[in-house]
N, CA and C atoms as a LAMMPS dump frame, in Angstrom:
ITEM: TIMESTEP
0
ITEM: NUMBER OF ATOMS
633
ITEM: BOX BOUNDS ff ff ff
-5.0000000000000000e+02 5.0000000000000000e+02
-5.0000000000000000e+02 5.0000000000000000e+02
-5.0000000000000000e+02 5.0000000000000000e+02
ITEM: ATOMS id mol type element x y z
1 1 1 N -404.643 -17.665 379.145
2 1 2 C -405.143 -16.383 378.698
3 1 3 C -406.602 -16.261 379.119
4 2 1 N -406.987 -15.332 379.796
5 2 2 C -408.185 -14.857 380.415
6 2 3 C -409.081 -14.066 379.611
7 3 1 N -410.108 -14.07 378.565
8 3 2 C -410.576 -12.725 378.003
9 3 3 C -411.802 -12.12 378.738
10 4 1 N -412.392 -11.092 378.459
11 4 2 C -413.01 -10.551 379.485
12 4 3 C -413.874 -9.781 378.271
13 5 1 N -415.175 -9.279 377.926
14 5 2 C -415.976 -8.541 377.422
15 5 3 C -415.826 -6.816 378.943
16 6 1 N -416.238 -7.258 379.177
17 6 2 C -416.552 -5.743 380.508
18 6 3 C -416.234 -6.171 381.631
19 7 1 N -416.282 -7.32 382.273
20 7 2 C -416.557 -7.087 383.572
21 7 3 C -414.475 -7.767 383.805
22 8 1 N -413.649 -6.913 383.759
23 8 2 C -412.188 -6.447 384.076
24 8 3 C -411.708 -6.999 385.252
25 9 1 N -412.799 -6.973 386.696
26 9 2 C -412.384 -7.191 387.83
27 9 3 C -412.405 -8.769 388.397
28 10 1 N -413.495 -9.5 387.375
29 10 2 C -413.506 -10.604 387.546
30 10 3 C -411.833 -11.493 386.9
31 11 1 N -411.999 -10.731 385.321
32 11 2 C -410.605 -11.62 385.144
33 11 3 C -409.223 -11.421 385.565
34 12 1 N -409.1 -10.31 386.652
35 12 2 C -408.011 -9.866 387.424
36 12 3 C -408.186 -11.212 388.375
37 13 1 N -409.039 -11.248 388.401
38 13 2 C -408.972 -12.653 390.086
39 13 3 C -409.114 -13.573 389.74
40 14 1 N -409.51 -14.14 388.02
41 14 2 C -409.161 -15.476 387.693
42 14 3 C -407.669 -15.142 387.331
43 15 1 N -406.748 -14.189 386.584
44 15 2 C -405.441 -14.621 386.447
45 15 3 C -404.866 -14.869 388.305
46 16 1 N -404.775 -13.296 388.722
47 16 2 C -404.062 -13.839 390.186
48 16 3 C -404.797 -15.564 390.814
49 17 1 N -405.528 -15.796 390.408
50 17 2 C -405.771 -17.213 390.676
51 17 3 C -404.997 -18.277 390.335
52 18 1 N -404.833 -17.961 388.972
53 18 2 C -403.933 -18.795 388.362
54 18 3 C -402.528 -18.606 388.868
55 19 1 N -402.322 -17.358 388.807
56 19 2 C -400.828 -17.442 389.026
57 19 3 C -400.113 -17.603 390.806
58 20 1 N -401.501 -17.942 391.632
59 20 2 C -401.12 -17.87 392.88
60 20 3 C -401.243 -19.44 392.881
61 21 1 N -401.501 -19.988 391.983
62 21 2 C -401.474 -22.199 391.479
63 21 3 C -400.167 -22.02 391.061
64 22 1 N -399.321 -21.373 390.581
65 22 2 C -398.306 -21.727 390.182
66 22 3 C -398.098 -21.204 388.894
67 23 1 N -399.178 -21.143 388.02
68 23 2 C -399.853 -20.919 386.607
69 23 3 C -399.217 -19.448 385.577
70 24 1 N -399.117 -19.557 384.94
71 24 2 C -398.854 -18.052 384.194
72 24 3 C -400.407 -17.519 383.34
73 25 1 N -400.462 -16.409 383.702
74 25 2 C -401.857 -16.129 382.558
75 25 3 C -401.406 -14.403 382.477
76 26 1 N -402.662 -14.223 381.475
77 26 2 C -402.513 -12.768 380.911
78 26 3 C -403.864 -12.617 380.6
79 27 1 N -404.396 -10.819 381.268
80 27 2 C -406.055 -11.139 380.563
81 27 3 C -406.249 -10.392 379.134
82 28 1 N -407.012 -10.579 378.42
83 28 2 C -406.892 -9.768 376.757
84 28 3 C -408.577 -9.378 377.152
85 29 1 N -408.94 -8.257 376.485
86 29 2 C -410.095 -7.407 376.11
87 29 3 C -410.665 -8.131 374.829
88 30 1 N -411.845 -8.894 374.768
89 30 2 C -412.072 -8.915 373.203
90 30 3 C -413.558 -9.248 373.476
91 31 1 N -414.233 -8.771 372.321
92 31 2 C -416.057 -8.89 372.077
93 31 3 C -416.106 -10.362 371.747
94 32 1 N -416.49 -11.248 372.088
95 32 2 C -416.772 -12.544 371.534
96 32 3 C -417.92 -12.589 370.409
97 33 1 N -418.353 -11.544 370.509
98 33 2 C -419.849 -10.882 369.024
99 33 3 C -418.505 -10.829 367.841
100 34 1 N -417.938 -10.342 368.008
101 34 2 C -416.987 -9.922 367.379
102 34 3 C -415.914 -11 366.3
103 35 1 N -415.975 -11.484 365.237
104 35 2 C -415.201 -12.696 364.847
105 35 3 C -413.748 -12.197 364.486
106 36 1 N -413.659 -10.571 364.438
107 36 2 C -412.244 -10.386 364.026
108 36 3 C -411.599 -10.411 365.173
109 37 1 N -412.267 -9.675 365.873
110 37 2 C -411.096 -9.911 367.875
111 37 3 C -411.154 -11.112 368.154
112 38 1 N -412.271 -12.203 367.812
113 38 2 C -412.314 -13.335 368.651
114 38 3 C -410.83 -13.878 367.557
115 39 1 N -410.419 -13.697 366.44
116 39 2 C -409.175 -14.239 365.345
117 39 3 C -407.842 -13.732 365.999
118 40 1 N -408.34 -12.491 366.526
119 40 2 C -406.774 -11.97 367.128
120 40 3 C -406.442 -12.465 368.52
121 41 1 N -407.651 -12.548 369.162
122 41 2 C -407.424 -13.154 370.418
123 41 3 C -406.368 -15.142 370.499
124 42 1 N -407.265 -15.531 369.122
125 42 2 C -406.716 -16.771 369.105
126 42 3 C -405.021 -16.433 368.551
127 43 1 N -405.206 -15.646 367.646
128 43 2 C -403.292 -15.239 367.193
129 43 3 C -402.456 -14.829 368.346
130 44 1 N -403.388 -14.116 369.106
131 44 2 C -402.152 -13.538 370.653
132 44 3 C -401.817 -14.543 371.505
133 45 1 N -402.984 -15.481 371.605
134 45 2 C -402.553 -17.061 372.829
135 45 3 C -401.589 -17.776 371.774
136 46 1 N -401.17 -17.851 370.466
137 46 2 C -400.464 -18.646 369.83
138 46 3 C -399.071 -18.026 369.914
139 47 1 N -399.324 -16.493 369.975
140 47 2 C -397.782 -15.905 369.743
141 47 3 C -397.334 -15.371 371.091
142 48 1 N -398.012 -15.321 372.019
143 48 2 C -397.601 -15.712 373.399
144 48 3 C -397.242 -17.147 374.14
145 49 1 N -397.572 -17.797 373.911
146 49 2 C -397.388 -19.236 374.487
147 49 3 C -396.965 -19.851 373.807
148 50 1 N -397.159 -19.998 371.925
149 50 2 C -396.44 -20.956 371.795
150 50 3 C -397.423 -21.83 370.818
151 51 1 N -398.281 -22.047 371.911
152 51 2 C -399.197 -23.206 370.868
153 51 3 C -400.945 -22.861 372.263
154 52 1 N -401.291 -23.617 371.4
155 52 2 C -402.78 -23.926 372.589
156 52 3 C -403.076 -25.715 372.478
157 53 1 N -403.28 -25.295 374.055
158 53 2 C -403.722 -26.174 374.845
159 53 3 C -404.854 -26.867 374.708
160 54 1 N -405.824 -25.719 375.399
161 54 2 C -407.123 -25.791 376.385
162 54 3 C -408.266 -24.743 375.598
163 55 1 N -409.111 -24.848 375.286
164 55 2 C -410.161 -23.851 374.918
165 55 3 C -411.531 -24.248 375.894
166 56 1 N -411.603 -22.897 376.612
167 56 2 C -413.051 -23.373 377.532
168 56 3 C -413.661 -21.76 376.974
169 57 1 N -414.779 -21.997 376.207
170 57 2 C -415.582 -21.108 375.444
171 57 3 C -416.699 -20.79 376.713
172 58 1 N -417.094 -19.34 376.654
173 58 2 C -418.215 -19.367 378.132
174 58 3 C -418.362 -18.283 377.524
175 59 1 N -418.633 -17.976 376.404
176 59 2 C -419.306 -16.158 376.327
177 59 3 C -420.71 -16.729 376.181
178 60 1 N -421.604 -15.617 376.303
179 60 2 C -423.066 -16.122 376.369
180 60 3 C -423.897 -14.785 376.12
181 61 1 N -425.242 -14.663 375.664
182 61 2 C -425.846 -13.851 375.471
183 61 3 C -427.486 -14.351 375.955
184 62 1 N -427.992 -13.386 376.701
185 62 2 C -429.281 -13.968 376.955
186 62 3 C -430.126 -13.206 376.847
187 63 1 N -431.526 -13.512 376.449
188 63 2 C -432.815 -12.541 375.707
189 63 3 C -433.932 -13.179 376.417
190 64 1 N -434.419 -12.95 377.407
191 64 2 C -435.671 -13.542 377.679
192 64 3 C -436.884 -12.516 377.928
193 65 1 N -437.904 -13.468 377.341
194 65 2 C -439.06 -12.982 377.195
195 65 3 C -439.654 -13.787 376.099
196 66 1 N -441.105 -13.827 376.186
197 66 2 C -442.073 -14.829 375.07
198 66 3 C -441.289 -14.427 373.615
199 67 1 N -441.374 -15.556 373.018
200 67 2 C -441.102 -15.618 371.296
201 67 3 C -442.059 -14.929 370.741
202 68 1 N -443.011 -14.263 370.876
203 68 2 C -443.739 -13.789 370.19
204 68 3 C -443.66 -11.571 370.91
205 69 1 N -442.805 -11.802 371.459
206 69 2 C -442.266 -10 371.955
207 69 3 C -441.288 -10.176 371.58
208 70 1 N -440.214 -10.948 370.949
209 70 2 C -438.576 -10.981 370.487
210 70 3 C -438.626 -10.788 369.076
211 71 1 N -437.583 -9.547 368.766
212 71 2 C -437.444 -8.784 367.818
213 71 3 C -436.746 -9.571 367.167
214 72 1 N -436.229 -9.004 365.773
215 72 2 C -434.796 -9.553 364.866
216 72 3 C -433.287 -9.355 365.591
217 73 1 N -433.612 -7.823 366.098
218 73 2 C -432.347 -7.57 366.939
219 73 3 C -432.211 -8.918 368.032
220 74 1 N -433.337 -8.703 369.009
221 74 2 C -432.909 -10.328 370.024
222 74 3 C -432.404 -11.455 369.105
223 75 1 N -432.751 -11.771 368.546
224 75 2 C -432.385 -13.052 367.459
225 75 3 C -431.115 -13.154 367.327
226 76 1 N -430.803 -11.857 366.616
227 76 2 C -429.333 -11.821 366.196
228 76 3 C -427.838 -12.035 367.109
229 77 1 N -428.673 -11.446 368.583
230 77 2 C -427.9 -10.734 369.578
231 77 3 C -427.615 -12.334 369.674
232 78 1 N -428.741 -13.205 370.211
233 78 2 C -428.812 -14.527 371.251
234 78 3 C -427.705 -15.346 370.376
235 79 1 N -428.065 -15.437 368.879
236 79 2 C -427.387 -16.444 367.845
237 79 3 C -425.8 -15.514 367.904
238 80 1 N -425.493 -14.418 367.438
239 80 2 C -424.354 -13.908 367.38
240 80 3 C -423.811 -14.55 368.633
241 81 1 N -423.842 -14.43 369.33
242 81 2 C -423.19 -14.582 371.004
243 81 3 C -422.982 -16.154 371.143
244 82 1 N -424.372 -17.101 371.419
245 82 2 C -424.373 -17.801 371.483
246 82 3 C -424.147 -19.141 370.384
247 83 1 N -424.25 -18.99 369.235
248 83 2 C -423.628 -19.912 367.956
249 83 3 C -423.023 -19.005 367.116
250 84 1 N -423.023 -17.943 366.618
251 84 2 C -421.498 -17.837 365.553
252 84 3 C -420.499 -17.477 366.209
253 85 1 N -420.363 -16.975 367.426
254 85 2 C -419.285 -17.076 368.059
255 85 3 C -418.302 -18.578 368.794
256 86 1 N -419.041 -19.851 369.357
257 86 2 C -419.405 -20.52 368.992
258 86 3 C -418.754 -21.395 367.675
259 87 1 N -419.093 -20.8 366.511
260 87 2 C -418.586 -21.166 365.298
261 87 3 C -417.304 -20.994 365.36
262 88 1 N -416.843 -19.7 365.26
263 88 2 C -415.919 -18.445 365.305
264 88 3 C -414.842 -19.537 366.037
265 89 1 N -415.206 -19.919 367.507
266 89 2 C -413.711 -20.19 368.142
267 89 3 C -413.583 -21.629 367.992
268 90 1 N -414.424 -22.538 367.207
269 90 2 C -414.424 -24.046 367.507
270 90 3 C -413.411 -24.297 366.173
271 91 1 N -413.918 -23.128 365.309
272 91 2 C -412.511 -22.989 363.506
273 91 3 C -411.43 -22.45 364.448
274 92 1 N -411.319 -21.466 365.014
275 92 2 C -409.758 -21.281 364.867
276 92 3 C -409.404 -22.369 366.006
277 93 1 N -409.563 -22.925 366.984
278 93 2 C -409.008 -23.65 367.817
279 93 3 C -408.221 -24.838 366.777
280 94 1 N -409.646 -25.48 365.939
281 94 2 C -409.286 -26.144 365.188
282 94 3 C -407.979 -26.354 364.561
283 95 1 N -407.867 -25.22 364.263
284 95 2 C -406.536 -24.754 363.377
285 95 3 C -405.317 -24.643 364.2
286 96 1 N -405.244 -24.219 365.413
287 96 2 C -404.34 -23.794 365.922
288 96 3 C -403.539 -24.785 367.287
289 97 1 N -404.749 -25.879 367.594
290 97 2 C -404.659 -26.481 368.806
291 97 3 C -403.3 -27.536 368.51
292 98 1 N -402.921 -27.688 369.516
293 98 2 C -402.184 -29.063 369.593
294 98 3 C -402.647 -30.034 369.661
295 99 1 N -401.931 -31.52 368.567
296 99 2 C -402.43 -32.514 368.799
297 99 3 C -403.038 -32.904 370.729
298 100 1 N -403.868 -33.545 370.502
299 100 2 C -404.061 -34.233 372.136
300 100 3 C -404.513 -33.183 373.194
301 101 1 N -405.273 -31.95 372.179
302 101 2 C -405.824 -30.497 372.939
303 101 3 C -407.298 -31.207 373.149
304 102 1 N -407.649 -29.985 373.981
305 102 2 C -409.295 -29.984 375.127
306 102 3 C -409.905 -28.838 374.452
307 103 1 N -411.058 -29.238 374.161
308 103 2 C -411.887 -27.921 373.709
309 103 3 C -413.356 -28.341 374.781
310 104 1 N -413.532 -27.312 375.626
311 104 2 C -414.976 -27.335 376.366
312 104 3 C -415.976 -26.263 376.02
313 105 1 N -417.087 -26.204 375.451
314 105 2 C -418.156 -25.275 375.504
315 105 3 C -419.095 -25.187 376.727
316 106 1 N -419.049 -24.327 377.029
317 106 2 C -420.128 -24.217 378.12
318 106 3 C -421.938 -23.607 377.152
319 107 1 N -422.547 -24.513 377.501
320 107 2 C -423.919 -24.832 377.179
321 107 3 C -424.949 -24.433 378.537
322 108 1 N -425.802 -24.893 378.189
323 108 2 C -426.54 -24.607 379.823
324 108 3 C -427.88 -25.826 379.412
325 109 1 N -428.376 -26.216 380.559
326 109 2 C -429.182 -27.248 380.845
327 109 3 C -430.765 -26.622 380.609
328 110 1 N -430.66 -24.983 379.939
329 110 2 C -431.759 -24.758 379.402
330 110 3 C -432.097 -25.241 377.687
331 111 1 N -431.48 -26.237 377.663
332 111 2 C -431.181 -26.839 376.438
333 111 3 C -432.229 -28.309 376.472
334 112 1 N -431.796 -28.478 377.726
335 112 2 C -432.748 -29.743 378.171
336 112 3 C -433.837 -29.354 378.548
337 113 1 N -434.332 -28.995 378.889
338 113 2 C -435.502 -28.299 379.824
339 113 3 C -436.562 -27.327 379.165
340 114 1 N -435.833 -26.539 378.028
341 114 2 C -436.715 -25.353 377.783
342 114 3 C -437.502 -24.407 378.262
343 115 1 N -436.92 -23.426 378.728
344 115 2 C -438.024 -22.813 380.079
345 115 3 C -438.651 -21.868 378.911
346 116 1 N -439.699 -21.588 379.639
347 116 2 C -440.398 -20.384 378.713
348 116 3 C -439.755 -19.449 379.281
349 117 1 N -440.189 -18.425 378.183
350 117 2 C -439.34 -17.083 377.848
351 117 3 C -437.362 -17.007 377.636
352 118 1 N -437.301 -18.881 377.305
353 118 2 C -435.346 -18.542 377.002
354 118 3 C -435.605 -19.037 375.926
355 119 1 N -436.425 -19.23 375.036
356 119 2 C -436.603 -19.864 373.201
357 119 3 C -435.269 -19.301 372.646
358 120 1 N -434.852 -17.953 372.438
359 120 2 C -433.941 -17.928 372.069
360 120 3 C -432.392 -18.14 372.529
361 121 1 N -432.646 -18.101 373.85
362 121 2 C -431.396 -18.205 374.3
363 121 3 C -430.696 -20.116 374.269
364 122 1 N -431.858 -20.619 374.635
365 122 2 C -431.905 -22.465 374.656
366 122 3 C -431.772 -22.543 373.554
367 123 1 N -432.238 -22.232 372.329
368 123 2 C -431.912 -22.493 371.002
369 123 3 C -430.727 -22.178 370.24
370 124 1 N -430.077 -20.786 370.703
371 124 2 C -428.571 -20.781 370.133
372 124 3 C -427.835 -21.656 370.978
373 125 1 N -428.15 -21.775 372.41
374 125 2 C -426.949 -22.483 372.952
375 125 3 C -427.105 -23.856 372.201
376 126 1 N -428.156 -24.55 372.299
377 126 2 C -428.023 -25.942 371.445
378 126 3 C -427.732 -26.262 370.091
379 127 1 N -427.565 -25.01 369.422
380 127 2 C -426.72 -24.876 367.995
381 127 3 C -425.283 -25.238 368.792
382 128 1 N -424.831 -24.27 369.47
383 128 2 C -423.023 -24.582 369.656
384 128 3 C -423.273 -25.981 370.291
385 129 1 N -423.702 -26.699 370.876
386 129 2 C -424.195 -28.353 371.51
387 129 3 C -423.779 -28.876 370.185
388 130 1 N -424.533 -28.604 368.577
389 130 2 C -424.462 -29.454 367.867
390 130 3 C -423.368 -29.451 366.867
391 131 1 N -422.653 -27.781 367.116
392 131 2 C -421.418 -27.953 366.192
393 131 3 C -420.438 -28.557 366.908
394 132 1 N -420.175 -28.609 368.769
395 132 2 C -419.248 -29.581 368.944
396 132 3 C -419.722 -31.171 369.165
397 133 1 N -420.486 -31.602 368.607
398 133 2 C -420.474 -32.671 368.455
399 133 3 C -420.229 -33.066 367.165
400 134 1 N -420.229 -32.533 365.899
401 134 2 C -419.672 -32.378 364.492
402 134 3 C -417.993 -32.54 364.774
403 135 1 N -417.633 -31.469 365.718
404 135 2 C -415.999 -30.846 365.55
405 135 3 C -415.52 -31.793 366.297
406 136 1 N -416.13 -32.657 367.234
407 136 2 C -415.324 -33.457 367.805
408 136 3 C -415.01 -34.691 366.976
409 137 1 N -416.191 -34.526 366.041
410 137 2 C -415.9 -36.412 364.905
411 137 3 C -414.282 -35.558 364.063
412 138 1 N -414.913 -34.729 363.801
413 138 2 C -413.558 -33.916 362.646
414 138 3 C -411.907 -34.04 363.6
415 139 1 N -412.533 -33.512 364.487
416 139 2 C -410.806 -33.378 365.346
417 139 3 C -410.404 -34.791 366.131
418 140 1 N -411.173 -35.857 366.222
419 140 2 C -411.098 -36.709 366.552
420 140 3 C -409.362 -37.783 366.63
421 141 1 N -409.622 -37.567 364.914
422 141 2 C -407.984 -38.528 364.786
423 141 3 C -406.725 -37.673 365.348
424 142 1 N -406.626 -36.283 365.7
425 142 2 C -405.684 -35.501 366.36
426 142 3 C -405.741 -35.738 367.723
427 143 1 N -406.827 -36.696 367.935
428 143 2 C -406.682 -36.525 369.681
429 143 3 C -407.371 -35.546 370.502
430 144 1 N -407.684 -34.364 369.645
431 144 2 C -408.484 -33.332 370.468
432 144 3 C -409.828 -33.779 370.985
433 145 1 N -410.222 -33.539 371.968
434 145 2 C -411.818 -34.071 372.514
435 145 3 C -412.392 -32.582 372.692
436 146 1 N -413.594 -32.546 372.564
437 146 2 C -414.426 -31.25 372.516
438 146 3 C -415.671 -31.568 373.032
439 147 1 N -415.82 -31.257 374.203
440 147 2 C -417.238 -31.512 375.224
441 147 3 C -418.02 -30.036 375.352
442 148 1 N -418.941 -30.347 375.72
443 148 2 C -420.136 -28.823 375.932
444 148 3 C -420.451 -29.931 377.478
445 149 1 N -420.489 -28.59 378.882
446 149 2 C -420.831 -28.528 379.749
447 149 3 C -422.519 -27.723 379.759
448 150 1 N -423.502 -28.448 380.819
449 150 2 C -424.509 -28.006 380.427
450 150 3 C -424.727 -27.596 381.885
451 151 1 N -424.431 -26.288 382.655
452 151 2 C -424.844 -26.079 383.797
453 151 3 C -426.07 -25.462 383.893
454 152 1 N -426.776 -26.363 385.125
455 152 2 C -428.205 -25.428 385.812
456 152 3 C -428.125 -24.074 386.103
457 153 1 N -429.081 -23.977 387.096
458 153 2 C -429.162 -22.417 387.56
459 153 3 C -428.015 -22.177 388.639
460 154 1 N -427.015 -21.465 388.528
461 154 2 C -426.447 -21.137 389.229
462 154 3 C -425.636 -19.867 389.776
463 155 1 N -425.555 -19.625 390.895
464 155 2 C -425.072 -18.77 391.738
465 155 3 C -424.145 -17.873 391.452
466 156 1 N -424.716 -17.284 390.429
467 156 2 C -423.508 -15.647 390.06
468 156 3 C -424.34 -14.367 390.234
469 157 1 N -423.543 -13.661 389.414
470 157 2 C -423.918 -12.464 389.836
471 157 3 C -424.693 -12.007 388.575
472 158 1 N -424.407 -12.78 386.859
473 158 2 C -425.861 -13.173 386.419
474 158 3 C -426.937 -13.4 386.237
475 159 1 N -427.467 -14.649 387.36
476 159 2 C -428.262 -15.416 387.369
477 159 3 C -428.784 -14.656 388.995
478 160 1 N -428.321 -13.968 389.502
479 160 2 C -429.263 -13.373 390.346
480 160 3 C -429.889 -11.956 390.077
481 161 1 N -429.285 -10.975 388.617
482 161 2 C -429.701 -9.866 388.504
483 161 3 C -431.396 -10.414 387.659
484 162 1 N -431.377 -11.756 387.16
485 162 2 C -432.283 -12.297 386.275
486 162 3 C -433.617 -12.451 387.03
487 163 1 N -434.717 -12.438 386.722
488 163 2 C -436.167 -12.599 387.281
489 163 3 C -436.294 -13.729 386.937
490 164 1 N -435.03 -14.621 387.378
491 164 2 C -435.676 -16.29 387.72
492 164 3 C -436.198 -16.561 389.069
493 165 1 N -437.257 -17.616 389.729
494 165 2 C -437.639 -17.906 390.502
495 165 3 C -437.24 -18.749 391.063
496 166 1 N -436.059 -18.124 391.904
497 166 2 C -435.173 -18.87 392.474
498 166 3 C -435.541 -20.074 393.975
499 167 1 N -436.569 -19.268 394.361
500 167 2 C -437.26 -20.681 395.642
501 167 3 C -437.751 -21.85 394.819
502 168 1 N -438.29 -21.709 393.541
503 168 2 C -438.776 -22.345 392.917
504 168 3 C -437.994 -23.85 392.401
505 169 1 N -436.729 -23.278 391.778
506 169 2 C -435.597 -24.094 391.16
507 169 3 C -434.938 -24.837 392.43
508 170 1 N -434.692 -23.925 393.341
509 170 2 C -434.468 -25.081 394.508
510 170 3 C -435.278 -26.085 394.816
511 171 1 N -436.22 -25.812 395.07
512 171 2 C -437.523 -26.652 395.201
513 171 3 C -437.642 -28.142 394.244
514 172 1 N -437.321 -27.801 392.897
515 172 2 C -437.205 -28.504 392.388
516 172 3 C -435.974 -29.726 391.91
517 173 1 N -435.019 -28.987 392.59
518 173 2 C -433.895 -29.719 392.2
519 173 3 C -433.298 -30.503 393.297
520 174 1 N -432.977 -31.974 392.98
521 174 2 C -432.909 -32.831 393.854
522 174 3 C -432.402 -32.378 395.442
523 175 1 N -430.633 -32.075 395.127
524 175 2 C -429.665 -31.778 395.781
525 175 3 C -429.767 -30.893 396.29
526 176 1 N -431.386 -30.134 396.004
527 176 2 C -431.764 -28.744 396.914
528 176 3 C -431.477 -27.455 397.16
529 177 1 N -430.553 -27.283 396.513
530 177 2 C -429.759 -25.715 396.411
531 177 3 C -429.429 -25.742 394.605
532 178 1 N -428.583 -24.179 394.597
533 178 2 C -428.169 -23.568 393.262
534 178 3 C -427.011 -24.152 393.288
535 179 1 N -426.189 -24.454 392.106
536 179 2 C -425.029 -24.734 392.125
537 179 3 C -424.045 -23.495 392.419
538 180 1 N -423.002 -23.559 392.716
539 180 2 C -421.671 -22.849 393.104
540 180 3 C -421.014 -22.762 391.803
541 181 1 N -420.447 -21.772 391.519
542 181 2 C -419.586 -21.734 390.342
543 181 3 C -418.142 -23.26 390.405
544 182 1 N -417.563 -23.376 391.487
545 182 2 C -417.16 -24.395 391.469
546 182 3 C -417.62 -25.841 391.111
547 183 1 N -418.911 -25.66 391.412
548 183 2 C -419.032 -26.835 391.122
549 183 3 C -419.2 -27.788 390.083
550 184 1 N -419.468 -26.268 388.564
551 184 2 C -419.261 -26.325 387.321
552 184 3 C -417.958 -26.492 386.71
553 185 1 N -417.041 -25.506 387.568
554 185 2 C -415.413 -25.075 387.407
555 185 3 C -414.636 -26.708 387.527
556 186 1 N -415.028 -27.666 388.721
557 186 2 C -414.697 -28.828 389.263
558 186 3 C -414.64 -29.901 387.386
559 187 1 N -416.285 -30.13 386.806
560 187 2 C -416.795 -30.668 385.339
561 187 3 C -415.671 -29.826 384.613
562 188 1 N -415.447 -28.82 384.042
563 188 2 C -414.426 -28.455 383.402
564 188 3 C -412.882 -28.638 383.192
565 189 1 N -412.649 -28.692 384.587
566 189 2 C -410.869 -29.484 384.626
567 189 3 C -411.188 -30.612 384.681
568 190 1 N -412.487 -31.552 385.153
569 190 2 C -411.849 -32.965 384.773
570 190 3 C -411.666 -33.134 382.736
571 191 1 N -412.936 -32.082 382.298
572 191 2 C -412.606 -33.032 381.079
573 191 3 C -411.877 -32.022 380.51
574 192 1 N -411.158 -31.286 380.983
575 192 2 C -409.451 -30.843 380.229
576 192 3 C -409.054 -31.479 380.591
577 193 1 N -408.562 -32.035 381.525
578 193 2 C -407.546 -33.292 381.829
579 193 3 C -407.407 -34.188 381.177
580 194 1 N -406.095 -34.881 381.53
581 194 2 C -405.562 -36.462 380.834
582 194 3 C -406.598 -37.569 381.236
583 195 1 N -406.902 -37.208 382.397
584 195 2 C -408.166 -38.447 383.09
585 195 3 C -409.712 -38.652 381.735
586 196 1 N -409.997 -37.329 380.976
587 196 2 C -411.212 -37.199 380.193
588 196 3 C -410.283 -37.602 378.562
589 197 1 N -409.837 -38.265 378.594
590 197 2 C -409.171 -38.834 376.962
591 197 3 C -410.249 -39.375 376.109
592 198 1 N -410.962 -40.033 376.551
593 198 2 C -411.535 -41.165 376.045
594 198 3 C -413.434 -40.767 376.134
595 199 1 N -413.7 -39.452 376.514
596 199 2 C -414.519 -38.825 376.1
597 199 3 C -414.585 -37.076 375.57
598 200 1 N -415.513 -37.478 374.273
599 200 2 C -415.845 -36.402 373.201
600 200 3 C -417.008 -36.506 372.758
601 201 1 N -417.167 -35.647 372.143
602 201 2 C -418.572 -35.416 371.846
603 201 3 C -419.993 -35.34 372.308
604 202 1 N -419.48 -34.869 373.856
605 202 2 C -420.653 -35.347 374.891
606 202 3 C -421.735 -33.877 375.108
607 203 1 N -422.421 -34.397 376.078
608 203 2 C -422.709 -32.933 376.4
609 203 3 C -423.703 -33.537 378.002
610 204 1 N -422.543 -32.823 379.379
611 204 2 C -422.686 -33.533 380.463
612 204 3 C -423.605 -31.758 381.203
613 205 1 N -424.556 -32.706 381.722
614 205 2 C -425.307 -31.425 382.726
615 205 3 C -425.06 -31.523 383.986
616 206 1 N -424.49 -30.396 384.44
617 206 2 C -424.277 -30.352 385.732
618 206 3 C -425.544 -29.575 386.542
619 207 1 N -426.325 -29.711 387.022
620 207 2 C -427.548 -29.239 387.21
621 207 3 C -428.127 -29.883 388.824
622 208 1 N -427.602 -30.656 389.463
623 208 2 C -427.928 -31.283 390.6
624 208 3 C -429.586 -31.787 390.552
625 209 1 N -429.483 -32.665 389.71
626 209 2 C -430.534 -33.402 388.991
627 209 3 C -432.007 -32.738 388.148
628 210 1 N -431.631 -30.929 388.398
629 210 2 C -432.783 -30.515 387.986
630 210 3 C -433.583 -31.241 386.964
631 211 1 N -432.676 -31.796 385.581
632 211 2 C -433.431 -31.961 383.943
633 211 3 C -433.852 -33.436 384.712
C-alpha cells in the first residue's frame, strides 16, 4: 500500500513499480498530520491484505529558519508531522503487525549534525529516533525489529526546491556527491528483509560520510 499526501504522480510510479516486480500494491490518499486517516489507512492495509508486513514511515514536515523567527504554528506543524505522527503509526503497527514484521522510520542525518535554521525540524525527527528505539525493546519478543534510517542531503525534488547549499554539502562529503534516492531505497529493503533479523533499535545514516 502506497499513501500519498499530494504529490499522486509519484505514488502512481511507485505502485506500477511494484507491480512491474511482480508485487501487488494499491495507492490510498491520507494526511499523515492527520491521526484519524493515518487509523484508517492502517484498517484498509489490514482489510485488504490480510495482515501487515512492512511499515516504512517517510512523511516529514520541514520549517527552516532561525529558532528565534519560528512561530507556535512552525512548532506544531514540524512536531505534528514529524513525532505525533510518528507516534500515531509506530501504535497502530504495533497492534496490527505480524509476528516477525519490519517497521523502518525514515529520520534524516540532520539529527546528527544540526544545521542551523532546521532546530525544529532535527528536533522532531529525533523524537520519532527515540520512540523507535523504546518500540523496538516493547516489540522485541514478537520478533518485530524497528530501525530509523538517517539519510543525508539528497537528490529529490524536495531537497532541491530548498535554499540548501548544495556545492557546499558536496564539498563536504566524503564520497563527493548527493545521494540518489536509491541509495537510501537500497538501506531500507535490506533492513525489511530476513537478512536484518538480528538488528533493532538502531538508527543507521546513510549520508556518504557527511556526519
Amino acid at each position: 500500500m502506497v499513501n500519498y499526501r499530494s504529490d499522486a504522480s509519484s505514488a502512481k510510479r511507485a505502485v506500477a513499480e511494484i507491480e512491474a516486480g511482480g508485487g501487488r500494491a494499491m495507492m490510498v490518499r491520507a494526511d499523515a498530520a492527520d491521526p484519524e486517516a493515518l487509523r484508517t489507512l492502517f484498517d484498509a492495509a489490514e482489510h485488504h491484505y490480510g495482515r501487515l508486513d512492512v511499515l516504512v514511515h517517510n512523511a516529514a514536515g520541514f520549517v527552516r529558519g532561525p529558532l528565534t523567527a519560528a512561530t507556535d504554528r512552525d512548532y506544531l506543524h514540524a512536531f505534528s508531522l514529524n513525532a505525533h505522527a510518528t507516534f500515531v503509526a509506530l501504535r497502530e503497527a504495533g497492534r496490527k503487525m505480524r509476528d516477525g514484521g519490519r517497521i523502518v522510520f525514515i529520520s534524516s542525518a540532520a539529527t546528527r549534525v544540526n544545521p542551523q535554521g532546521e532546530a525544529l525540524y532535527a528536533a522532531s525527527k529525533a523524537a520519532g529516533e527515540h520512540l523507535v528505539r523504546t518500540v523496538a525493546r516493547e516489540l522485541g519478543a514478537r520478533r518485530i525489529t524497528v530501525n530509523s534510517v538517517l539519510p543525508g542531503p539528497t537528490n529529490t525534488d524536495g531537497f532541491a526546491s530548498a535554499s540548501a547549499p548544495v556545492e557546499a554539502l558536496i564539498a563536504q562529503t566524503p564520497l563527493g556527491r548527493l545521494a540518489e534516492p536509491a541509495d537510501i531505497a537500497e538501506v531500507v529493503n535490506f533492513l525489511a528483509s530476513d537478512a536484518a533479523r538480528w538488528i533493532t533499535g538502531q538508527s543507521i545514516t546513510v549520508d556518504g560520510g557527511l556526519c
